[in-house]
C-alpha positions in Angstrom: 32.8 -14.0 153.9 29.5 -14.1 151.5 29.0 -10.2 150.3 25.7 -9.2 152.4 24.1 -5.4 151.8 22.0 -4.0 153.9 19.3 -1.4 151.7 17.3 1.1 153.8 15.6 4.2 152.9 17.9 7.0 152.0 20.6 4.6 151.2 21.2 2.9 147.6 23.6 0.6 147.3 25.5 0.5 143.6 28.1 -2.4 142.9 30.4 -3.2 140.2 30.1 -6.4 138.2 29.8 -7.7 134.7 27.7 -10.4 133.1 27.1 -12.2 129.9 23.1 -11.9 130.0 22.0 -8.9 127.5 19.6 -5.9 128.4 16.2 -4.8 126.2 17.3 -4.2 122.7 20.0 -7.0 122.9 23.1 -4.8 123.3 25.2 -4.6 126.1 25.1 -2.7 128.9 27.4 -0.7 130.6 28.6 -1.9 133.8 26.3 -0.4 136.7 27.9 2.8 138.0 29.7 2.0 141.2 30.2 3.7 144.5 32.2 2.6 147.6 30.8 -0.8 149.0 30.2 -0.7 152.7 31.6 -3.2 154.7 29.2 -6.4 155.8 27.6 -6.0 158.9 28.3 -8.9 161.8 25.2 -8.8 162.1 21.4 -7.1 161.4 20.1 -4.7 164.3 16.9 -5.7 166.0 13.8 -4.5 163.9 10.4 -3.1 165.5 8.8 -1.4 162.7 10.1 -3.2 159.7 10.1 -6.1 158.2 13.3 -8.2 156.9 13.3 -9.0 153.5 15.8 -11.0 151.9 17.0 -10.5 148.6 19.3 -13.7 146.4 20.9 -12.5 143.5 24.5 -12.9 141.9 26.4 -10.0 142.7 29.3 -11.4 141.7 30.7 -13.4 139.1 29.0 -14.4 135.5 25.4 -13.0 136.1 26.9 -9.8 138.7 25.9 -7.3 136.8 22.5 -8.4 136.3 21.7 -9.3 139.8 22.7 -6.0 140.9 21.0 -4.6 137.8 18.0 -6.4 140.2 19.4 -4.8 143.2 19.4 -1.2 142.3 15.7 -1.9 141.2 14.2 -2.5 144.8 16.4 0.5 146.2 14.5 2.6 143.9 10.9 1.2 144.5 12.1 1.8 148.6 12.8 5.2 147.2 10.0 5.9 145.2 7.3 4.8 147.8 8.9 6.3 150.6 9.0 2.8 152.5 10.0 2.8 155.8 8.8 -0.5 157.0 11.0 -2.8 154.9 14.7 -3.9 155.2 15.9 -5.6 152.0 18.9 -7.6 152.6 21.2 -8.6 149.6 23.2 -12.0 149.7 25.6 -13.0 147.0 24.1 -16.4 144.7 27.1 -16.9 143.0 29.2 -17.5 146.0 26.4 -20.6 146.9 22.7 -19.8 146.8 22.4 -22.4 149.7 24.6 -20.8 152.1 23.1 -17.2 151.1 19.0 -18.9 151.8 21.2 -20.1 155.6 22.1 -17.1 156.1 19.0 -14.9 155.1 16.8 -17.5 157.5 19.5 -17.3 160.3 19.5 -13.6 160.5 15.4 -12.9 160.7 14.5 -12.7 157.2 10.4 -13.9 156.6 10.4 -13.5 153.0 13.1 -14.4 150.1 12.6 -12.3 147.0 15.0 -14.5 143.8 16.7 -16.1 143.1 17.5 -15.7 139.4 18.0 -18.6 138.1 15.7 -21.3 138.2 18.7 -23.8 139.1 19.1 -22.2 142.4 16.1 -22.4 143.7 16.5 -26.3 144.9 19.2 -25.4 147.0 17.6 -22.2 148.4 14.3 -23.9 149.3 15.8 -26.3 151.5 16.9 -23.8 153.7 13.6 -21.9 153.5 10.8 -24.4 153.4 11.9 -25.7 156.9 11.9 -21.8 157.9 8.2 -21.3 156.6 9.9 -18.3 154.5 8.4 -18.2 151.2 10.5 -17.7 148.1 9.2 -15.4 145.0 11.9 -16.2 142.2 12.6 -14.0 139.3 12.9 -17.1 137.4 10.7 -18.4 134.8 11.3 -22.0 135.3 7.3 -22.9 135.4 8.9 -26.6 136.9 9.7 -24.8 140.0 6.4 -23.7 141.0 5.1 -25.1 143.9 2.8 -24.1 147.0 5.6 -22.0 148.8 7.5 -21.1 145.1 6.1 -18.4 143.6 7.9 -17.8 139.9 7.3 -14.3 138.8 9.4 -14.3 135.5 7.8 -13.6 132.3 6.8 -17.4 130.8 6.8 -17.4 127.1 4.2 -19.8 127.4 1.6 -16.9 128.3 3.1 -14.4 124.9 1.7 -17.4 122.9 -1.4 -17.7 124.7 -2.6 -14.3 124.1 -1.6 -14.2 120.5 -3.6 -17.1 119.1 -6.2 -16.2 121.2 -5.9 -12.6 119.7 -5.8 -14.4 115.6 -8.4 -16.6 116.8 -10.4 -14.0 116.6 -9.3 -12.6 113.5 -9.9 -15.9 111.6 -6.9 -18.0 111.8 -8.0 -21.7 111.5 -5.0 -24.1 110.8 -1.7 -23.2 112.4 2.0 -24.6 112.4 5.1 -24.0 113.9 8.3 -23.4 113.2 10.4 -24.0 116.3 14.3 -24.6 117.8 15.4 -28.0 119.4 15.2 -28.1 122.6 13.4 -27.1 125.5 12.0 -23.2 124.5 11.2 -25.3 121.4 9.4 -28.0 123.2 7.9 -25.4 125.5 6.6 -23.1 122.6 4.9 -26.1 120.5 3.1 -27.6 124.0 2.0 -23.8 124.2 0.5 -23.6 120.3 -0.8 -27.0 121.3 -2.9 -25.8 124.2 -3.8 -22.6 123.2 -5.5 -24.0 120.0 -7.0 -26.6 121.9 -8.6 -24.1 124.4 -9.3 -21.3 121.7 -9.6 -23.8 118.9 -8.6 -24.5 115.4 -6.2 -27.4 114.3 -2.6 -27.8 114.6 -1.4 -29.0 111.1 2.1 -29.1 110.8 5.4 -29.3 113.4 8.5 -28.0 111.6 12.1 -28.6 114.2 15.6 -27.4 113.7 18.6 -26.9 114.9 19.9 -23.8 116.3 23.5 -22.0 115.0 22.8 -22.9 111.1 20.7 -22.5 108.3 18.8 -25.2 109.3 15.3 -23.0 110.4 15.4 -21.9 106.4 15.3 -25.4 105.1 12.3 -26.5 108.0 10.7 -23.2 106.3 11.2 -24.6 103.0 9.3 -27.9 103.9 7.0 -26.5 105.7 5.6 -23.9 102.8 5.8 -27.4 100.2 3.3 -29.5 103.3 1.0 -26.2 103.4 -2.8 -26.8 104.6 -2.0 -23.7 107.1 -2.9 -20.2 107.2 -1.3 -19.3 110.3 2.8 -20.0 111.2 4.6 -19.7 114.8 7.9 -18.8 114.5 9.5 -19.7 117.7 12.6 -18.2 117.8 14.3 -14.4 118.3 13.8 -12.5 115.5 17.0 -12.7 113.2 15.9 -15.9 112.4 12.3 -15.8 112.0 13.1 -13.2 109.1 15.2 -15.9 108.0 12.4 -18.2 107.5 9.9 -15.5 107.3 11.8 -15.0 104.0 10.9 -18.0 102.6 7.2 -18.1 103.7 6.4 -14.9 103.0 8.9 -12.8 100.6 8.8 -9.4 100.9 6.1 -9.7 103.5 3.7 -10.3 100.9 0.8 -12.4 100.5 0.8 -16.1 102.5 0.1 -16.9 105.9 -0.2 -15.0 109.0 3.3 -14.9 111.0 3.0 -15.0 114.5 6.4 -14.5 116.3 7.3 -14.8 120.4 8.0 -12.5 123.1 11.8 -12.5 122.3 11.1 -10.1 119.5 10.3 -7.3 122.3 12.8 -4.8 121.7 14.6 -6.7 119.3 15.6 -3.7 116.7 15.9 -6.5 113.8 11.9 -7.2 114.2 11.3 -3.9 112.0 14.6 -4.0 109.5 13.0 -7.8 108.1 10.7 -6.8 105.2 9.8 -10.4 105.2 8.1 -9.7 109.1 5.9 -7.1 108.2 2.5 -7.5 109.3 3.9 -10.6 112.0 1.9 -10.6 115.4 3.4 -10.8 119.0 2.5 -10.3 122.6 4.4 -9.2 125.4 4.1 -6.9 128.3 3.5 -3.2 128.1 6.5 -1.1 128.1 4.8 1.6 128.8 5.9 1.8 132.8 9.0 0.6 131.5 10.5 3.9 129.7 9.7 6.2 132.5 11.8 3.5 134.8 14.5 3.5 132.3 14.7 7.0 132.7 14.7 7.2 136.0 17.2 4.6 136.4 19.7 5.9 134.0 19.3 9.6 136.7 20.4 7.9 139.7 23.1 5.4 138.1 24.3 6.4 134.6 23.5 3.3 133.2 20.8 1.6 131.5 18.6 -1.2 133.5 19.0 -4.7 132.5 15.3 -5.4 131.1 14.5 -7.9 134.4 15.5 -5.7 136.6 11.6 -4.6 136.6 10.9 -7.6 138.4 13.1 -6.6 141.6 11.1 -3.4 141.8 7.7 -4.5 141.1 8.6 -7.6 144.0 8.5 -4.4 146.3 5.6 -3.4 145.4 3.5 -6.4 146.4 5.4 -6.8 149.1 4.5 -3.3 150.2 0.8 -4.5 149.3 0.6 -7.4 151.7 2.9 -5.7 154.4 -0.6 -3.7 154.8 -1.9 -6.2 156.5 1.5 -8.3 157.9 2.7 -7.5 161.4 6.1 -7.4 161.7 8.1 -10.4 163.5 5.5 -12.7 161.8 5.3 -15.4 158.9 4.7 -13.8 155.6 0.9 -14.3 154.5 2.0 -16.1 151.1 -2.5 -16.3 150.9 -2.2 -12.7 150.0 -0.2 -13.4 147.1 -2.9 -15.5 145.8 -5.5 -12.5 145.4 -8.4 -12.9 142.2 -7.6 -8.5 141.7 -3.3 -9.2 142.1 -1.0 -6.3 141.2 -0.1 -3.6 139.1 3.7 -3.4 138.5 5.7 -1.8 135.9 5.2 -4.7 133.8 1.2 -4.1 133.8 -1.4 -6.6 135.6 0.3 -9.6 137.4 -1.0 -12.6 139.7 -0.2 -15.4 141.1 -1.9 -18.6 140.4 -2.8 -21.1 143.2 0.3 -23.1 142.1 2.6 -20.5 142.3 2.7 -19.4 138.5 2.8 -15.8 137.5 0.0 -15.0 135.2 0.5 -11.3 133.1 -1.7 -9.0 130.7 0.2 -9.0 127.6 -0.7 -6.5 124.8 -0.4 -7.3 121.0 2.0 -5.7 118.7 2.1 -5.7 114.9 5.2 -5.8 112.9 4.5 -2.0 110.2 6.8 -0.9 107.9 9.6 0.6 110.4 7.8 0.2 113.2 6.0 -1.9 115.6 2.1 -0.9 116.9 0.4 -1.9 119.7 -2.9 -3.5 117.7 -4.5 -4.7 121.3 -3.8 -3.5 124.6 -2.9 -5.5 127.7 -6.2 -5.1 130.2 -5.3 -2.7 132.9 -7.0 -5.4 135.6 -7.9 -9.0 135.8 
């Protein structure tokens, strides 16, 4: 029998799992504290006064802990607002996302909140599209998108947006990139692309290479001997942009401007790299983030998986459109769609007319030691 949770107000389900995906900071967490599982329900009482809410995660198996990283998440937004007018439902991914999206239509539910990975969400739209239930995925698989598909995961496309908009404005003219094979590689350079099209400036140079050797050091090396730039992408996590930040820019002195990605958020490595100093980078504000990590760790002595923000702040707007949703009826996905959107603990979200997430991403600056917030993320759209 699929696992299948019921979560209410007043009752917060904790299960045990383990998973191979690391938390903010890049070490890994302890497993989720655990507490008896109840047993699955035959099936979900009749509701009046609430709506059902499904919610596809792994519980189980490779990506467990994570999911239920997710999981605790919305029991503490139900908590924290005092809901009382939404049942979240948890079904197990990893034991078939298409039989969990079956069962979450067969038992009532009008809206599917996951699932994680982009991969799934094939399988679980063919048993929700038919249903008219509307899926918002955690995933940041932009591909996915679609009318009904609403992808809520941060898009590194968006970090690199904001900061070459940001150096646009500080100057930078001619910009190149140093990025992986593959497809965050290919998705980082159509992003440079783009945003220097739509901010301007030229795109002089592409630099690939292979991840797992010192191959990003020697596209660094030929990269500094083209030259013509004054502003370099580094598309990678941060250990190896100080690698070729090393050659660029030794010490941190002198050359270009350094622009790194939104991996580097957290990343302790960022501020160890002399080499880095003075880089830029956008990413979300973690300001909301370190009270919820506190909070967190209070009810179950153990630290959040960094996505697990995006199961409680998919509470949140739910909560915001269940203002005007009557229970018993289709979700209004057109409320999603809202010009003003949502404050989570990520900052300012919305959702685009083709079902992208859009975020207000801050930019940080790479100090000796440290990392500062140089421009903040707006507090609205």
């Amino acid at each position: 029998m699929n696992r299948r949770t019921i979560v209410t107000v007043g009752l917060a389900t904790l299960l045990a799992g383990c998973s191979t995906i690391l938390p903010r900071g890049g070490e890994r967490a302890e497993p989720v504290a655990t507490t008896p599982t109840p047993q699955p329900t035959q099936a979900l009482p009749t509701d009046e006064t609430r709506h059902r809410v499904a919610l596809l995660v792994p519980m189980s198996g490779q990506n467990g802990a994570v999911g239920q990283s997710i999981a605790n998440a919305t029991t503490m937004a139900l908590l924290d607002t005092n809901a009382s007018n939404l049942r979240i439902t948890t079904y197990d991914t990893a034991t078939g996302p298409e039989a969990a999206a079956r069962r979450a239509v067969a038992e009532g539910n009008k809206l599917i909140l996951g699932p994680l990975l982009g991969s799934n969400i094939p399988s679980v739209l063919s048993q929700a599209r038919p249903a008219n239930v509307p899926v918002i995925s955690f995933s940041n698989d932009t591909n996915a998108a679609g009318p009904d598909v609403f992808i809520m995961g941060h898009i590194p496309e968006q970090s690199i947006m904001r900061t070459i908009q940001y150096v646009r404005g500080r100057g930078s003219q001619n910009f190149a990139i140093i990025a992986p094979d593959g497809e965050y590689g290919t998705r980082a350079e159509e992003a440079m692309r783009r945003a220097v099209a739509t901010y301007g400036g030229t795109v002089v140079w592409t630099e690939r290479f292979a991840r797992g050797n010192t191959s990003i050091v020697s596209a660094a090396e030929r990269l500094k001997a083209h030259g013509g730039y004054d502003t370099v992408l580094i598309a990678d996590g941060a250990r190896l942009a100080a690698q070729a930040a090393g050659v660029l820019k030794p010490g941190g002195e002198g050359g270009a401007q350094l622009l790194g990605v939104e991996l580097w958020s957290g990343e302790g490595s960022v501020t160890r790299a002399s080499a880095l100093t003075g880089a830029l980078f956008s990413a979300v504000s973690d300001n909301r983030y370190r009270r919820f990590v506190d909070s967190y760790e209070a009810r179950f002595g153990s630290q959040p998986y960094r996505i697990a923000t995006l199961g409680y702040d998919s509470v949140l707007l739910t909560l915001r459109v269940a203002r005007d949703w009557r229970v018993g009826r289709t979700f209004p996905e057109n409320a999603l769609r809202g010009e003003d959107g949502f404050i989570g603990l990520d900052g300012a979200f919305r959702f685009r007319r083709g079902g992208l997430v859009e975020r207000a991403f801050e930019v940080r600056e790479v100090r000796n030691g440290s990392v500062a917030v140089v421009e903040n993320a707006p507090s609205r759209f």
